[in-house]
C-alpha positions in Angstrom: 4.2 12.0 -5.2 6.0 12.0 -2.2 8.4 8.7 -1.4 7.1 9.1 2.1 3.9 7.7 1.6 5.9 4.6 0.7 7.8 4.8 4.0 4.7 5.5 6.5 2.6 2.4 4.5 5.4 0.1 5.3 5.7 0.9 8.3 1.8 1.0 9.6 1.9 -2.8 7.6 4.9 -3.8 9.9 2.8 -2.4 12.8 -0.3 -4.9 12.0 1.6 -7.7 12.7 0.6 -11.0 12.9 2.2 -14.8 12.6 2.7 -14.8 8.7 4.1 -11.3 8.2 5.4 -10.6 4.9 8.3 -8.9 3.7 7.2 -6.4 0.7 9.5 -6.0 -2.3 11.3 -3.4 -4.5 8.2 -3.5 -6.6 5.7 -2.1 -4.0 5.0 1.5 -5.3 2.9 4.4 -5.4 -0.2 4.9 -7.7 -2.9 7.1 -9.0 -6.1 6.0 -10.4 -9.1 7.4 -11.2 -8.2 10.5 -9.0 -7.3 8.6 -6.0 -3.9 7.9 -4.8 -2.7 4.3 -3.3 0.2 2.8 -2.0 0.6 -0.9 -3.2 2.8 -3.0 -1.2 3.7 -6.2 -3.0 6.1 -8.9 -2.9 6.8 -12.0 -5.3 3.1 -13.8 -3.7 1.4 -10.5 -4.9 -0.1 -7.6 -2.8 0.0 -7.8 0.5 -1.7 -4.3 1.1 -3.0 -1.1 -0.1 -3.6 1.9 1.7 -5.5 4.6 0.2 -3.9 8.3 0.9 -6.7 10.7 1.6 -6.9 14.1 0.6 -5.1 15.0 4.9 -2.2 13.2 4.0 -3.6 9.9 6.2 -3.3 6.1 5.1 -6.1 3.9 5.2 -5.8 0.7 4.9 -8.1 -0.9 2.4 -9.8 -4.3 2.6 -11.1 -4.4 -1.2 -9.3 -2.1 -3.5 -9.9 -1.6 -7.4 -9.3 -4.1 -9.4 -6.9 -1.8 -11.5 -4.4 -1.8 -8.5 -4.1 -5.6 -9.7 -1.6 -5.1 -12.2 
């Protein structure tokens, strides 16, 4: 997979904002499952989001995500 993904989800994260913004860690990655394609940020607290990568090359962020991506 391409690191980019990584990169762009980061960034679109940092773009959302908000008061309690947190930093993700070393350990945020991307995954495939079941077919799909995610990027899980994550930091010591757990996941802070995931973006599903569609088949254009887009993000979208997801609100509920499988529970796979949990681990």
């Amino acid at each position: 997979m391409n690191t980019g993904f990584l990169n762009r989800a980061i960034s679109a994260y940092y773009r959302t904002g908000g008061p309690n913004m947190q930093q993700p860690s070393n350990s945020s990655e991307e995954v495939e499952y079941n077919g799909k394609y995610y990027v899980v940020l994550r930091n010591v607290n757990g996941i802070l989001a995931v973006y599903r990568i569609t088949n254009t090359g887009q993000l979208k962020r997801l609100k509920r995500w499988p529970k796979a991506l949990d681990e």
